[in-house]
N, C-alpha and C positions, 0 to 999 in steps of 0.2 A: 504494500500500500504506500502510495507517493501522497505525504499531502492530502491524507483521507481519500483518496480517490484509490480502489482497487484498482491490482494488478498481476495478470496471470499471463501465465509464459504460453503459446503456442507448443504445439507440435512441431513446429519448425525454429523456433526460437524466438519469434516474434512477439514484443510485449503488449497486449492488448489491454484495453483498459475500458471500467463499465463505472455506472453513475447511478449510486442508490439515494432515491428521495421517497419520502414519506416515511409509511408507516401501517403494519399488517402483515398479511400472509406476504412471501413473495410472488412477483409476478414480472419473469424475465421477459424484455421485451427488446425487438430486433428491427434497427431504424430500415426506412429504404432510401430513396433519392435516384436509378439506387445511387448506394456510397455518399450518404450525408450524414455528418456526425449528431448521434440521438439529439442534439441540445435542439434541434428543432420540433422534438417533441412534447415539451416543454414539463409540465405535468400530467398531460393527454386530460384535459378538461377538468382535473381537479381529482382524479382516479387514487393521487397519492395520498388522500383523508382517506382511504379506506382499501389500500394495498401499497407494500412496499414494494416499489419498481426499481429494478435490477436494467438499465442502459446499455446495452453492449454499443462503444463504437467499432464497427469493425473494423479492421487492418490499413491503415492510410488514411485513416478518417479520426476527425477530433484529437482525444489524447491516446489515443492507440498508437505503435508505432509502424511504419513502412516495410513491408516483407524487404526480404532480399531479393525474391523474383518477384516480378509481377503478374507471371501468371497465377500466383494465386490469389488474384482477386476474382476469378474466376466465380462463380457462385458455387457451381458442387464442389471448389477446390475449398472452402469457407466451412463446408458442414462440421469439418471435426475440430472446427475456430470453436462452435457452439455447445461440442457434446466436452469438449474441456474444460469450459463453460462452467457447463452443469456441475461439473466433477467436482471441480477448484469450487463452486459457491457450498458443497456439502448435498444437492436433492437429489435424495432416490430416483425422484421426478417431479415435473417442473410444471406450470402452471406457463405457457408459452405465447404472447401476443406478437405480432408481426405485422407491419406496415405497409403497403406497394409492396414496392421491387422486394422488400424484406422477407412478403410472405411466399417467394420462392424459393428463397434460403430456407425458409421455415418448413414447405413442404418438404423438401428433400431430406431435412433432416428429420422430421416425423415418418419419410420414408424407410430411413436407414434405421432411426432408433425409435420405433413404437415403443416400445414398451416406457421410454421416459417420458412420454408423454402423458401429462395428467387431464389439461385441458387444451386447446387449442382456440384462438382467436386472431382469426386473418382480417384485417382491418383494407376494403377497397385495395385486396387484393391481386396484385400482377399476377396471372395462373401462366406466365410459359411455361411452367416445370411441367404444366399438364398436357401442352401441346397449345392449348389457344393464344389466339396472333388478337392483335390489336386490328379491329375496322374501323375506315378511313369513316364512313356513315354511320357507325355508332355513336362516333364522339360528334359529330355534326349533328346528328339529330339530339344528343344532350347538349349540345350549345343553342339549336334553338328553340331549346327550351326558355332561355334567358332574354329572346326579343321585346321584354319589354322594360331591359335594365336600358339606363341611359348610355355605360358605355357599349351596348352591343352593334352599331352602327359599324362603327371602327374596328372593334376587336374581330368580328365575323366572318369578314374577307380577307383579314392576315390570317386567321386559321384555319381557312378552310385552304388556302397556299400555302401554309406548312404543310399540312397532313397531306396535299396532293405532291408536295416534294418539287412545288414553283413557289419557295422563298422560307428562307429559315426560320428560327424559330423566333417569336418578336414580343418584346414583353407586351405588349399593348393588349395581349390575349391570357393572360394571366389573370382575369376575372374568372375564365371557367374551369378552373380548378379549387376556385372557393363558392359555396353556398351563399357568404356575402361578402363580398366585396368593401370592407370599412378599413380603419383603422388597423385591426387586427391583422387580417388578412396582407393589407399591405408591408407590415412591419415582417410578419412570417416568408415573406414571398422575398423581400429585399433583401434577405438572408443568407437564401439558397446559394450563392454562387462562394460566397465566403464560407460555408458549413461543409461543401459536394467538393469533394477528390473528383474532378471531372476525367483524370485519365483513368481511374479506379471505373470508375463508370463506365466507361468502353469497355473494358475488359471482363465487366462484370457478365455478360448477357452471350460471350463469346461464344463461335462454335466447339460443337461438343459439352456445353453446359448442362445442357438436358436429354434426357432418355426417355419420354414423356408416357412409352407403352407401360415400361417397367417401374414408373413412380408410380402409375396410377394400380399396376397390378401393388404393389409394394403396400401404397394405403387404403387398399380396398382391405386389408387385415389392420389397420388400426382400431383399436376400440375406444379409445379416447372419443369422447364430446369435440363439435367440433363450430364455431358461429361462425360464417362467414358476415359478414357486415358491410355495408354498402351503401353509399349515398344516391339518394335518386336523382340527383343532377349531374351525378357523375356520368364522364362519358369511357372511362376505363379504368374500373369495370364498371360497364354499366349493370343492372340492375339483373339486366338478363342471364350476361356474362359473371355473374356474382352464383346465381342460382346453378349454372352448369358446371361453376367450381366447386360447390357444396357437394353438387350428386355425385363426386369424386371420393366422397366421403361417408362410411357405412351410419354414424352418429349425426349428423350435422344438420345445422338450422341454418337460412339465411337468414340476416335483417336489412332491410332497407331505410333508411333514415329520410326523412322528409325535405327539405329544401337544404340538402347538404350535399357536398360536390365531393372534393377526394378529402379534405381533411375535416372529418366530421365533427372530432372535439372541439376545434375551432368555431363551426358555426352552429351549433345548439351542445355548447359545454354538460348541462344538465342532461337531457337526452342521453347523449353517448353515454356518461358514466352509466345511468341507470340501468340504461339496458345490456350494458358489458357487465356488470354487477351482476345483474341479473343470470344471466348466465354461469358467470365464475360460480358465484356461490349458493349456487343451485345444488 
């Protein structure tokens, strides 16, 4: 421990480093971006009055430190970042939340290690680990759902030329990834670039990351509970694509959250807790 901040050695020798706040049962949890250090998670809407959250930053991200290769930012190259994790914190098994790109890492490793699995909580979930791709018309029809916010004039047309791959990516369109678009939101979003290892990010999604036949045979035997959770503004995943990730799963519920986009703590604080409560301590 550095300075109250744990720290545990990899398998490869790499020091990783995780961020406990609150107070309760534990409740490890695995940032996405991908590759943005947890502090953008912040309390996940106040979750830490009644669970003690365990932060992993992963490997080149926040106060973790830099592998020696980069190819292990790989995401299945990361699983056994997780199950050391487990090890070094003392849990039989784990109580495991997971964010975006996070909850890829997180399948794979409830692939590999069912049995540590206690509960599972994929939060607008990235499913490539299960084969599904992102559609350019999913996220277009949850954006327009927002035509009658004031900035959707502007932001509409830069995003519908990102996703068709005629013009990068432009922050102007950075309202449809929040349910609302205020102060909050803005401060969370101006973040991202100073929190995201962006070459970590490349590397993250690389080919050979995923074997998507034999994950999903792998957790078709998990017994674990499992909530996928979803915002219905969200265009990835949307809503639908949230419910196709569930049925991957023998145990599982989806939710869908009301006028929330990808970071749901964010836009109804209350909501999310209650109904992630809701479940854990079921």
């Amino acid at each position: 421990m550095i300075g109250g901040m744990p720290i545990f050695t990899a398998s490869d020798g790499t020091r990783l480093a995780y961020h406990l706040r609150g107070r309760g049962e534990p409740l490890a949890v695995v940032p996405g971006g991908p590759m943005r250090a947890s502090e953008y998670l912040g309390e996940l809407g106040g979750l830490t009055a009644h669970r003690r959250l365990a932060l992993l930053d992963l490997r080149g991200t926040g106060d973790s430190e830099a592998p020696a290769d980069p190819a292990t930012y790989r995401c299945d190259r990361m699983v056994e970042d997780l199950e050391v994790w487990r090890d070094h914190m003392g849990l039989e098994h784990m109580d495991l939340l997971a964010h975006s790109a996070g909850a890829a890492l997180a399948m794979l490793y409830a692939a590999r290690h069912p049995q540590r699995i206690r509960r599972l909580v994929l939060v607008t979930p990235n499913p490539s680990a299960l084969g599904l791709r992102a559609v350019a018309e999913d996220r277009l029809a949850a954006a327009r759902l927002r035509a009658g916010e004031p900035w959707f004039g502007r932001a509409f047309p830069a995003f519908r030329a990102w996703l068709t791959g005629e013009a990068d990516f432009d922050d102007v369109f950075l309202p449809f990834f929040h349910g609302r678009w205020d102060d909050t939101a803005r401060a969370h979003a101006d973040a991202e670039l100073r929190q995201t290892n962006e070459e970590a990010g490349e590397r993250y999604f690389a080919e050979g990351a995923f074997t998507p036949d034999a994950t999903r045979k792998a957790l078709a035997a998990l017994t674990a509970p499992v909530l996928v959770y979803a915002g219905a503004l969200d265009g990835w995943p949307s809503p639908a694509v949230a419910r196709r990730t569930a049925e991957a799963f023998p145990r599982a519920e989806c939710a869908v959250q009301p006028g929330a986009a990808h970071y749901p703590w964010l836009d109804d604080p209350e909501r999310f807790v209650g109904r992630t409560l809701a479940f854990l301590d079921r």
